[in-house]
MMTF fields as JSON, N, C-alpha, C and O atoms, coordinates in Angstrom:
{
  "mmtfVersion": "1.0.0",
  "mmtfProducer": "UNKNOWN",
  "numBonds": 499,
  "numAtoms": 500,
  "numGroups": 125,
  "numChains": 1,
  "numModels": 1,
  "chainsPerModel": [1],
  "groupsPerChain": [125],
  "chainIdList": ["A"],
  "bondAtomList": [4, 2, 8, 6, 12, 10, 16, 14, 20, 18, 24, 22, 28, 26, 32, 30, 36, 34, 40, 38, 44, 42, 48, 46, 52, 50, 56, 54, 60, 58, 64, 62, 68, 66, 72, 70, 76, 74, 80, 78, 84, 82, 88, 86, 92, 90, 96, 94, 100, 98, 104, 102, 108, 106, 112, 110, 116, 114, 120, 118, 124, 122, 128, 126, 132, 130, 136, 134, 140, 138, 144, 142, 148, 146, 152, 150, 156, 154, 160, 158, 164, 162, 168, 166, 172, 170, 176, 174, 180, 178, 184, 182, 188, 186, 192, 190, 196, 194, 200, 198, 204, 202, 208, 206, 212, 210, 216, 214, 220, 218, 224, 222, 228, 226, 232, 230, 236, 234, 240, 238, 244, 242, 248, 246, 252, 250, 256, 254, 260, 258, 264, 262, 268, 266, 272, 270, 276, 274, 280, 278, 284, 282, 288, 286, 292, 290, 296, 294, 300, 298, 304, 302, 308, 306, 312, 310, 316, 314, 320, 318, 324, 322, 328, 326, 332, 330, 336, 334, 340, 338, 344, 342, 348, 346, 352, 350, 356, 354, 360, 358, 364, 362, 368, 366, 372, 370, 376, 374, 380, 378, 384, 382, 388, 386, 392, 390, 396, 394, 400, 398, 404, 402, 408, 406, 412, 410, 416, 414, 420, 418, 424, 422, 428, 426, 432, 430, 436, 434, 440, 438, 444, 442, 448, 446, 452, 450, 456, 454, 460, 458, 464, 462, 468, 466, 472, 470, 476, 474, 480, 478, 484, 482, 488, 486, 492, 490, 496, 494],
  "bondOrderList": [1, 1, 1, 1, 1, 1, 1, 1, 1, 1, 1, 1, 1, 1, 1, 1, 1, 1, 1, 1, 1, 1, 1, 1, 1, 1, 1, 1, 1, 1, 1, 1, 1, 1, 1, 1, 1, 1, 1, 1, 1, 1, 1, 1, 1, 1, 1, 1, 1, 1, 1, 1, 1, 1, 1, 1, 1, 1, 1, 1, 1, 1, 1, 1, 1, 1, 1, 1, 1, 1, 1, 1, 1, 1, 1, 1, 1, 1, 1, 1, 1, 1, 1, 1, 1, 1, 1, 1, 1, 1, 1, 1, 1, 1, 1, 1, 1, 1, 1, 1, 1, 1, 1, 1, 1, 1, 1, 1, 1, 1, 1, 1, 1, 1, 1, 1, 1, 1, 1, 1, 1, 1, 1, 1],
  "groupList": [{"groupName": "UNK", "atomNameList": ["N", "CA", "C", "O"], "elementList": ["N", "C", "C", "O"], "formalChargeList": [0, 0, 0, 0], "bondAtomList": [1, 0, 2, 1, 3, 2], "bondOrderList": [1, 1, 2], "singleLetterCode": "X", "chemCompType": "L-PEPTIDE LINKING"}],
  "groupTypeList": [0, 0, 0, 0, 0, 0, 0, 0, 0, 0, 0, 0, 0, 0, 0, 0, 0, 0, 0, 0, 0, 0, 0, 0, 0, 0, 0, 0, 0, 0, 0, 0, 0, 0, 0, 0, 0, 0, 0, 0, 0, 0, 0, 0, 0, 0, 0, 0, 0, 0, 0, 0, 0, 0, 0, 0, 0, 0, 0, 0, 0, 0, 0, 0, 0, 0, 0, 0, 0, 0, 0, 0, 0, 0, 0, 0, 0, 0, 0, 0, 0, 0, 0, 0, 0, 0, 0, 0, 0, 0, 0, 0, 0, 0, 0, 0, 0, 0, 0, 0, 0, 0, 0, 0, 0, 0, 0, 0, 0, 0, 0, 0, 0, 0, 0, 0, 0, 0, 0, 0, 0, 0, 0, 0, 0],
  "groupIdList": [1, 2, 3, 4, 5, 6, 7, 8, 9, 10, 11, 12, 13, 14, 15, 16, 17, 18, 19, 20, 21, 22, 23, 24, 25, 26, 27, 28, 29, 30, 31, 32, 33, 34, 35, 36, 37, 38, 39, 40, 41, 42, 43, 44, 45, 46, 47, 48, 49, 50, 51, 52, 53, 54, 55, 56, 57, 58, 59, 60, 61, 62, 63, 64, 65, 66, 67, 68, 69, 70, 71, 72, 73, 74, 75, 76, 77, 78, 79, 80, 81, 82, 83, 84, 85, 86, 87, 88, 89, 90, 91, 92, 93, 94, 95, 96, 97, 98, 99, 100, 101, 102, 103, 104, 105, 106, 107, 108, 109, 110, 111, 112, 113, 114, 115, 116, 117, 118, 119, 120, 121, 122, 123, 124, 125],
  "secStructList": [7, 7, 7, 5, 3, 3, 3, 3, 7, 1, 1, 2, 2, 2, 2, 2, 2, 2, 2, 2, 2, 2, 2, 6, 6, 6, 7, 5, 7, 7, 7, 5, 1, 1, 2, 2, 2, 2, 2, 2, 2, 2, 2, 2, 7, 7, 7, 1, 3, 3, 3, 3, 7, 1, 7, 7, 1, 1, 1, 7, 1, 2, 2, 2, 2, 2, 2, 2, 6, 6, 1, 2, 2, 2, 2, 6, 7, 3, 3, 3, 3, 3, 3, 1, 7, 7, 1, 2, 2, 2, 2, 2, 2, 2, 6, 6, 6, 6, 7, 1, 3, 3, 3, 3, 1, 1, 7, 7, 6, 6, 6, 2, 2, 2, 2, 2, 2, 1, 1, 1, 7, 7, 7, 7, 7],
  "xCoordList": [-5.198, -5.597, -4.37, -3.866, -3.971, -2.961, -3.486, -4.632, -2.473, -2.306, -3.455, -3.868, -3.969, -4.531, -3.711, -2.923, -4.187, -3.448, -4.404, -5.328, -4.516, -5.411, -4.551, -3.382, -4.845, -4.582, -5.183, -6.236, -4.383, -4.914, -4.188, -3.11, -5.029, -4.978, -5.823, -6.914, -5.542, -6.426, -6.667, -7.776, -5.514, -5.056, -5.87, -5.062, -7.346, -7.859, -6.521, -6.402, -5.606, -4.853, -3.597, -3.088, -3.229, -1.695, -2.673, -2.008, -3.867, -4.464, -4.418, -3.792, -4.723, -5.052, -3.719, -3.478, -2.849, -1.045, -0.523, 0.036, -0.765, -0.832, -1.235, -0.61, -2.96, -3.81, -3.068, -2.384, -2.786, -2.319, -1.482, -1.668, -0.208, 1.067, 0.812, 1.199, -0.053, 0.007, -1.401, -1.35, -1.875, -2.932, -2.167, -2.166, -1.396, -0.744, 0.415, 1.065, 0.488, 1.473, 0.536, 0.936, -0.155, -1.408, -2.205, -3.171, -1.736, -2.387, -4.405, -4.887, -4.81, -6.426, -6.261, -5.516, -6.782, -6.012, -7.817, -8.771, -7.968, -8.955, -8.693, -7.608, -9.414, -8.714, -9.708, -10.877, -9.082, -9.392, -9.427, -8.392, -10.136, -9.73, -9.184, -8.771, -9.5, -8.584, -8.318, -8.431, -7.761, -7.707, -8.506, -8.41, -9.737, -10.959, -11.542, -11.688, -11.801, -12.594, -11.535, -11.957, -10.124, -8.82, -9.481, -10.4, -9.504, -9.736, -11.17, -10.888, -12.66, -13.668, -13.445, -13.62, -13.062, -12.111, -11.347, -11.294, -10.93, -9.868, -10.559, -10.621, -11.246, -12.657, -13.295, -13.366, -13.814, -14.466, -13.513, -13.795, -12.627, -11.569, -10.625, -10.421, -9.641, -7.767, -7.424, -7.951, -6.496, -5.668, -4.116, -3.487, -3.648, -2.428, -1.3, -0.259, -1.681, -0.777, -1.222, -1.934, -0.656, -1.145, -0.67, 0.285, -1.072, -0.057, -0.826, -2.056, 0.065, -0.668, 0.493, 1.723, -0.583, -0.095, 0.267, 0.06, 0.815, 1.15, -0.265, -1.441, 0.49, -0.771, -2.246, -2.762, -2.706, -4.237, -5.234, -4.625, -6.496, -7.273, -8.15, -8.692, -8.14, -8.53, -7.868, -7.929, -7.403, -5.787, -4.911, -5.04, -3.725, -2.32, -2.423, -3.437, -1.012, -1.187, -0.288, 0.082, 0.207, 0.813, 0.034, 0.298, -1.169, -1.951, -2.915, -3.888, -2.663, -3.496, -2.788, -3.229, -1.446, -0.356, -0.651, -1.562, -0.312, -0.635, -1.729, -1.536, -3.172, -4.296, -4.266, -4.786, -3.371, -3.498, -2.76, -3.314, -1.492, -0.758, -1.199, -0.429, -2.801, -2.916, -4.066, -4.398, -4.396, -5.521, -4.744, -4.133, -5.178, -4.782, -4.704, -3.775, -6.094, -6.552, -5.735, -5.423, -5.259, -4.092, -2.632, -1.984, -2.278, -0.546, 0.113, 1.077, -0.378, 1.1, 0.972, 1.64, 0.048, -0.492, 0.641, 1.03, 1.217, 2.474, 1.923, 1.016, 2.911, 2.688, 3.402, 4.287, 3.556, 4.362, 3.57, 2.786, 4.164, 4.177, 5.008, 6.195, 3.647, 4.051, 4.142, 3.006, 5.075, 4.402, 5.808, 7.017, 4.624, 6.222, 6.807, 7.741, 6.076, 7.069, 7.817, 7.603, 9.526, 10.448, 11.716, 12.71, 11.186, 12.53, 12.747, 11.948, 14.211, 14.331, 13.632, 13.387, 13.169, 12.313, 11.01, 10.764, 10.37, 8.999, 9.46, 8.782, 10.349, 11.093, 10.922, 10.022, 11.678, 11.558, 10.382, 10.263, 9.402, 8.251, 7.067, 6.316, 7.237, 7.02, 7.032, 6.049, 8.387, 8.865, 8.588, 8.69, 8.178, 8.536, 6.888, 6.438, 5.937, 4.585, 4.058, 2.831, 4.727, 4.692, 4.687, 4.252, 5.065, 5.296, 6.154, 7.144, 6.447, 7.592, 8.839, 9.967, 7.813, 9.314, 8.484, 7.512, 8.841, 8.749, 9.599, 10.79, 8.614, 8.871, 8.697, 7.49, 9.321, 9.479, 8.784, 9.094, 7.635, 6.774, 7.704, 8.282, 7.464, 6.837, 8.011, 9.231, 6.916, 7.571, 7.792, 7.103, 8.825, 9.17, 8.381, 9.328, 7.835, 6.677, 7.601, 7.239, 9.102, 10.391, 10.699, 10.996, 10.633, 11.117, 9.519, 9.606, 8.641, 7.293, 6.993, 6.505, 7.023, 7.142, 8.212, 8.055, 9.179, 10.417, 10.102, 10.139, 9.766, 9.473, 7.812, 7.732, 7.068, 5.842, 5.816, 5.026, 7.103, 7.574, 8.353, 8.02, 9.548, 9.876, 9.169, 9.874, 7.834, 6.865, 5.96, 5.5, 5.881, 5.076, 5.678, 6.276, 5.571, 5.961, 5.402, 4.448, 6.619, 5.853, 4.496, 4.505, 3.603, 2.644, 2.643, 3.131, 2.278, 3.032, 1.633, 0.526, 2.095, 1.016, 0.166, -0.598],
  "yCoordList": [-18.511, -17.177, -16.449, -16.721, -15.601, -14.483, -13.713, -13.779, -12.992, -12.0, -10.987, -10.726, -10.481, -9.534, -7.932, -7.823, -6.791, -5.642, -5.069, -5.242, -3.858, -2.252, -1.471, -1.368, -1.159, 0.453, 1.993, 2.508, 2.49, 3.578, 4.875, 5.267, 5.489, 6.936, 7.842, 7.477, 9.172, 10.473, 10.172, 9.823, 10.306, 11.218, 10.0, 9.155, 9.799, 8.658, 8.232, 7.073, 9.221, 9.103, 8.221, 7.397, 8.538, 7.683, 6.21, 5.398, 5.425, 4.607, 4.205, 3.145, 4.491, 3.705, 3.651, 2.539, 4.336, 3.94, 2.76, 1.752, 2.98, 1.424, 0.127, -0.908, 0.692, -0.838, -1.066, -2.063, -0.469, -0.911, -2.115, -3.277, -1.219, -2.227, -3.374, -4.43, -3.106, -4.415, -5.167, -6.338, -5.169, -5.98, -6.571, -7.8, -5.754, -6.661, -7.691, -8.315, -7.683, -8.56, -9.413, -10.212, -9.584, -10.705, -10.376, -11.049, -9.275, -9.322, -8.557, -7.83, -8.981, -8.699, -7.078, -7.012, -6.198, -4.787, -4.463, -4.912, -3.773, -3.242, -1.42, -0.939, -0.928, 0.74, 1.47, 1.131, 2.465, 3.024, 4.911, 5.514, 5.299, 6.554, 7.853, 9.011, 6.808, 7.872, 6.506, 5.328, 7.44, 6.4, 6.06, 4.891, 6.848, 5.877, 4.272, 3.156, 5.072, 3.863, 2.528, 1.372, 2.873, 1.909, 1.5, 0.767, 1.594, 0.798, 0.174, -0.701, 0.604, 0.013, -0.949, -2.125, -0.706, -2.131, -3.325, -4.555, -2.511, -3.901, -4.833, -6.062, -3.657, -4.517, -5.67, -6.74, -5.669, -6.32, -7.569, -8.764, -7.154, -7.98, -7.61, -6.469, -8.447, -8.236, -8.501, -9.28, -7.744, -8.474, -8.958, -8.746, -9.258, -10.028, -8.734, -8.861, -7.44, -6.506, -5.247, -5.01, -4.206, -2.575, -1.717, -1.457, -0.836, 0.104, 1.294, 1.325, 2.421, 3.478, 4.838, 4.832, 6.008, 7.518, 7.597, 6.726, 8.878, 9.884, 10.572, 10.217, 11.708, 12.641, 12.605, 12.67, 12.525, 12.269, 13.389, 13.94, 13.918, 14.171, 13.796, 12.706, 14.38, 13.75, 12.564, 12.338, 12.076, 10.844, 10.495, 9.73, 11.07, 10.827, 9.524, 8.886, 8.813, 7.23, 7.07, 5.903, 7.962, 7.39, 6.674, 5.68, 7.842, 7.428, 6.471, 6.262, 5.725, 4.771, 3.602, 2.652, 4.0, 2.452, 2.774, 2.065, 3.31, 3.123, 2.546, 1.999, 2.413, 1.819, 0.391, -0.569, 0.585, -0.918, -1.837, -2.843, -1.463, -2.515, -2.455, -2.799, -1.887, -1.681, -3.142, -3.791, -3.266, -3.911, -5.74, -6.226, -6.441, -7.844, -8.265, -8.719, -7.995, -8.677, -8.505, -9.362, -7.061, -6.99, -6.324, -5.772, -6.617, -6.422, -6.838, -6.218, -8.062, -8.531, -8.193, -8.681, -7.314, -7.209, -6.248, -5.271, -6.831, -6.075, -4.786, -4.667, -3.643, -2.405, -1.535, -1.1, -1.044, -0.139, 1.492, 1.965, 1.759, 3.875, 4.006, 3.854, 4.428, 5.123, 6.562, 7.028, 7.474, 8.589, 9.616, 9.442, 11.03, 11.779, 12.72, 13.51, 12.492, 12.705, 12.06, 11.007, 12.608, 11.243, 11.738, 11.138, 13.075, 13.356, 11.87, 10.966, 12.088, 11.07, 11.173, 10.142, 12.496, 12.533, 11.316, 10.377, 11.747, 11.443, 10.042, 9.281, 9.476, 7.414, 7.07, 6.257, 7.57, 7.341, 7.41, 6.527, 8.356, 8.539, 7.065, 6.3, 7.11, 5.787, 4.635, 3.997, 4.195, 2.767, 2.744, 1.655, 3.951, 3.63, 3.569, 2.952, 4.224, 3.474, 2.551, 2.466, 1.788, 0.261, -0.169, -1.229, 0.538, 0.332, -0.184, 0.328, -1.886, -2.221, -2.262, -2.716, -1.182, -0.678, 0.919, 1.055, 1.937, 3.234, 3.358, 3.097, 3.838, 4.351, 5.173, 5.288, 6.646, 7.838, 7.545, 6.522, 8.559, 8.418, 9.865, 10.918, 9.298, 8.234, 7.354, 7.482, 6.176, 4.681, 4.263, 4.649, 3.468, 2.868, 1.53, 0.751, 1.198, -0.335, -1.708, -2.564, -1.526, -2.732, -2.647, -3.612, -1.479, -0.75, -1.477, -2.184, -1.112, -1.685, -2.964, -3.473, -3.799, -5.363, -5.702, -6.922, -5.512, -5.721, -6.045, -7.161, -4.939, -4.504, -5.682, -6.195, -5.753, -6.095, -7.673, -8.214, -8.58, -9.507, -10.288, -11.344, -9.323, -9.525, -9.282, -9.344, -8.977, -8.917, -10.173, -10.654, -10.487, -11.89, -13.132, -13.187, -14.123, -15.479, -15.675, -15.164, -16.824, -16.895, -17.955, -18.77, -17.752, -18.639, -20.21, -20.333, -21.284, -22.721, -22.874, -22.371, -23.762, -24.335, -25.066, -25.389],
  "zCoordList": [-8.755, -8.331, -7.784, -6.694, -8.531, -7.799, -6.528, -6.083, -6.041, -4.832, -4.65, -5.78, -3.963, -3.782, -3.273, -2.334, -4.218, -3.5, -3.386, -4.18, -1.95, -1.736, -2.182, -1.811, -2.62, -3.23, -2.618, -2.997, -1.739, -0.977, -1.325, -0.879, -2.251, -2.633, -2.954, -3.392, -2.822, -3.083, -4.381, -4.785, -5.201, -6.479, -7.595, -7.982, -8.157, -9.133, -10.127, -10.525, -10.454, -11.395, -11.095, -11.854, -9.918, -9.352, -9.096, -9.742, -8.519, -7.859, -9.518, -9.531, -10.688, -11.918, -12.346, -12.817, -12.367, -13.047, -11.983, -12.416, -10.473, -9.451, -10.21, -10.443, -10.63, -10.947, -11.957, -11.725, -13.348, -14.198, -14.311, -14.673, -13.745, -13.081, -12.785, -13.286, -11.708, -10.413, -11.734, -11.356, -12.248, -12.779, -13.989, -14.057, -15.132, -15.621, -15.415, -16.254, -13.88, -13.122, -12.939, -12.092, -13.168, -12.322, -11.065, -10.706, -10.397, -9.047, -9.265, -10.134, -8.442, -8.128, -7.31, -6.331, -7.648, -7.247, -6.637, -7.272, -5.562, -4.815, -4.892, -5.217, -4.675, -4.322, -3.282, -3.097, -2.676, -1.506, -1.676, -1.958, -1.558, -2.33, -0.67, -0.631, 0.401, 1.44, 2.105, 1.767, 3.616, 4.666, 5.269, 5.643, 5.713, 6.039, 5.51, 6.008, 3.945, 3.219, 3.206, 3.175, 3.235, 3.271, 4.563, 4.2, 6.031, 7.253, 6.299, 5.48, 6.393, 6.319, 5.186, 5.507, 3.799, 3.148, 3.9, 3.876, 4.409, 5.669, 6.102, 6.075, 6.652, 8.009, 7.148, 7.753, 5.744, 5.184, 4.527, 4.619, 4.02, 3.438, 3.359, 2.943, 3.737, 4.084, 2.669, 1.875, 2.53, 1.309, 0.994, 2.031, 0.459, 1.186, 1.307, 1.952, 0.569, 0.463, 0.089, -0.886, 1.124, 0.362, 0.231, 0.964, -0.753, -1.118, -0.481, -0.475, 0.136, 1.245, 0.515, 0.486, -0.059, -0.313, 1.58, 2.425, 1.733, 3.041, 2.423, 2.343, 2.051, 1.705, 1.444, 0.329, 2.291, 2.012, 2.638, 3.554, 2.493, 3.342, 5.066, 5.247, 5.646, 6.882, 7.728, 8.937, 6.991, 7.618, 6.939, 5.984, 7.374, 6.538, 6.258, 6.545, 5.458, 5.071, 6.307, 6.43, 7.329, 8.349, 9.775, 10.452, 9.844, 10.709, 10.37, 11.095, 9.054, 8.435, 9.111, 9.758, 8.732, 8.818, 10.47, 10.898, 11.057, 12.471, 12.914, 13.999, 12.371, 12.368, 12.184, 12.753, 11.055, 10.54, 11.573, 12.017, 11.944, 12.901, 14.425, 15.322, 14.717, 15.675, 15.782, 16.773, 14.569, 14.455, 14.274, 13.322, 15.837, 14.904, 13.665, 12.997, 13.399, 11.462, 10.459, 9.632, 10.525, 10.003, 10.057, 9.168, 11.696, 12.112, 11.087, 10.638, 10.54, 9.575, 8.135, 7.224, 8.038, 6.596, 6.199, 6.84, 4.71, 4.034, 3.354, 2.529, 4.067, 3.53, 2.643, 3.38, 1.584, 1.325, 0.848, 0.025, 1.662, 1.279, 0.022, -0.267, -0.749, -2.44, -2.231, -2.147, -2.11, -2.054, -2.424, -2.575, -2.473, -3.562, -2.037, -2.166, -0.54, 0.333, 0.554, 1.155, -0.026, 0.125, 1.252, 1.66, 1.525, 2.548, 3.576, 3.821, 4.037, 5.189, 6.34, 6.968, 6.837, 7.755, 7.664, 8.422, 6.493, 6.201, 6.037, 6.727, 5.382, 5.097, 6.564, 6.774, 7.777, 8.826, 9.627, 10.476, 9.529, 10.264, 9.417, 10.024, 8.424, 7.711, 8.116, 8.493, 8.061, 8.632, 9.977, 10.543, 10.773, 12.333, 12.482, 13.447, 11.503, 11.55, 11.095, 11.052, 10.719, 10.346, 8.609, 8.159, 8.11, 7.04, 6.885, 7.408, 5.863, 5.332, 4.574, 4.766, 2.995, 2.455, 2.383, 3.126, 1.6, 1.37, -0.08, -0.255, -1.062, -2.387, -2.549, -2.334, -3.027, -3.647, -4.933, -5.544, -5.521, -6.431, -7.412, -7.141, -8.251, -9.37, -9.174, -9.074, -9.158, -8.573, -10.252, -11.196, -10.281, -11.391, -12.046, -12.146, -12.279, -12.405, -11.785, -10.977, -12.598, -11.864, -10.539, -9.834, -10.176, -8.712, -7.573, -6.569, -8.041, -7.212, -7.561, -6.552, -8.488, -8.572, -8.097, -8.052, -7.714, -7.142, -5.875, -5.357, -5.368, -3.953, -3.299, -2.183, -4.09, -3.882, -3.646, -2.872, -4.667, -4.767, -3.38, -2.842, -3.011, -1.813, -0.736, 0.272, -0.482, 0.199, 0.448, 1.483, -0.707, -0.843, -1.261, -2.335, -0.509, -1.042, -2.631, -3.218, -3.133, -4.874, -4.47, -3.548, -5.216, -5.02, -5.467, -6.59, -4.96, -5.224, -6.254, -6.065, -7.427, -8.33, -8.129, -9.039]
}
């Protein structure tokens, strides 16, 4: 059994070019279509890794990642911000809400398995 990813985005269209990727890598892909339903997903099941837009309705993906590392269950849960705010401002306000790496969208498929990889241990047979 491979990895599990959330997938937390507005846009149906960027969340299915994500699943794509990440599913023909092997991973088990979940999706979240804001930041709410992303926490009540959590609550129910962690997954070993998630991918979080900024831009969202009613809660940025910043005040998401702030949620998330607030919450024991999942402080250590690996995050990365996909998103097409890529100023340094927004990289920094990012990482300093707990996000691990930060990708400028449109993410490359090598560029986010790359990234998703060094996130997660390889899995032992």
């Amino acid at each position: 059994m491979g990895y599990s990813v959330l997938i937390v985005d507005d846009d149906p269209m960027k969340r299915q070019l994500l699943r794509l990727i990440l599913e023909r890598a092997g991973f088990g892909v979940a999706e979240a279509a804001d930041g709410a339903e992303a926490l009540v997903s959590l609550d129910i099941n962690v997954p070993d890794l998630m991918t979080l837009d900024v831009m969202m309705p009613q809660m940025d993906g910043f005040a998401v990642c702030e949620r998330v590392r607030q919450n024991p269950k999942t402080t250590e849960l690996p995050i990365i911000i996909v998103s097409a705010r890529a100023d340094g401002g927004s990289i920094r306000e990012g990482l300093a809400a707990g996000a691990n790496r930060y990708l400028p969208q449109p993410v490359m498929p090598d560029k986010l398995l790359k990234t998703v990889h060094e996130l997660l241990p390889p899995l032992e047979n």
